[in-house]
C-alpha positions as CSV (number, residue, x, y, z in Angstrom):
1,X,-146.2,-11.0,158.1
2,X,-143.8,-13.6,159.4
3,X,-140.4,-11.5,159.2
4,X,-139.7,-11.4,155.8
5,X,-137.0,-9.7,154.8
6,X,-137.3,-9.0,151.2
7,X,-139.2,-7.1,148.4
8,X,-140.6,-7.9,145.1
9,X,-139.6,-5.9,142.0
10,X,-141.6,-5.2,139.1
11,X,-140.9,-3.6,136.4
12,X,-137.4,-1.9,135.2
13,X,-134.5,-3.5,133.8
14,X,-134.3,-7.1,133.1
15,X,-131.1,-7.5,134.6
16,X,-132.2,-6.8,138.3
17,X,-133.3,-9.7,140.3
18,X,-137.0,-10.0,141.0
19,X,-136.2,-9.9,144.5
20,X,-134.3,-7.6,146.6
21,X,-133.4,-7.0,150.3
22,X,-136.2,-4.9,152.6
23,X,-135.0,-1.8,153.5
24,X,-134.3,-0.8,157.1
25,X,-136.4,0.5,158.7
26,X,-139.2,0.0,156.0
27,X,-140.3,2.9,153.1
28,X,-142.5,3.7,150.5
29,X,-139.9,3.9,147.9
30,X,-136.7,2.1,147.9
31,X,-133.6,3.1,145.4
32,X,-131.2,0.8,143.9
33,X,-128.0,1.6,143.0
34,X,-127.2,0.8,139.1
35,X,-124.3,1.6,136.6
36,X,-123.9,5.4,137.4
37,X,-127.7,5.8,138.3
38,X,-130.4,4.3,140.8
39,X,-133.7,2.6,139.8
40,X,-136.6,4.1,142.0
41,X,-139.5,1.6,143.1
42,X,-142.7,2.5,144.6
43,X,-144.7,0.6,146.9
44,X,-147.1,-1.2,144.9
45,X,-149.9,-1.5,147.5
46,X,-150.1,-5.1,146.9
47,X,-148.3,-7.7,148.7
48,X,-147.5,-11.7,147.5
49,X,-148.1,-14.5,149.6
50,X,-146.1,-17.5,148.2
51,X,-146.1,-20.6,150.6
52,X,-147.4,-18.4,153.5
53,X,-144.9,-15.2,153.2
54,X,-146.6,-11.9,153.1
55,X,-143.8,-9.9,150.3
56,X,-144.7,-6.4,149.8
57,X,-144.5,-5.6,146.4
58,X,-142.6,-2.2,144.8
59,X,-143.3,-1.1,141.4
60,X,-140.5,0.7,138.9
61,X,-141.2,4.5,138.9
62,X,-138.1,6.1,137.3
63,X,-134.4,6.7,137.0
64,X,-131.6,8.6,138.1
65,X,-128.4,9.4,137.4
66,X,-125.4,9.9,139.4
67,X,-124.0,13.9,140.1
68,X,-120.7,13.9,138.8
């Protein structure tokens, strides 16, 4: 992997770019803060290799909602 530093989404609402920072230090599942909630993605398994970059690739899995 030539120090990527970014994720692809699948999945989940259409309004969240397809790709999105790499968390620090690096996880299985990565949550993304929306409206009053977070999106959960899953590591995929898979990774894309466009123009020579290895991009691990996270899969929606489900939603939360904010405590209030």
């Amino acid at each position: 992997m030539r120090g990527n530093r970014e994720v692809v989404l699948e999945g989940g609402p259409t309004e969240l770019t397809d790709r999105h920072p790499l968390p620090t230090p690096p996880q299985e599942e990565i949550k993304i803060p929306r409206r009053n909630g977070y999106e959960h993605y899953s590591f995929s398994g898979s990774y894309e290799d466009p123009s020579g970059d290895v991009i691990p690739v996270f899969r929606w899995s489900y939603r939360t909602r904010s405590a209030e």
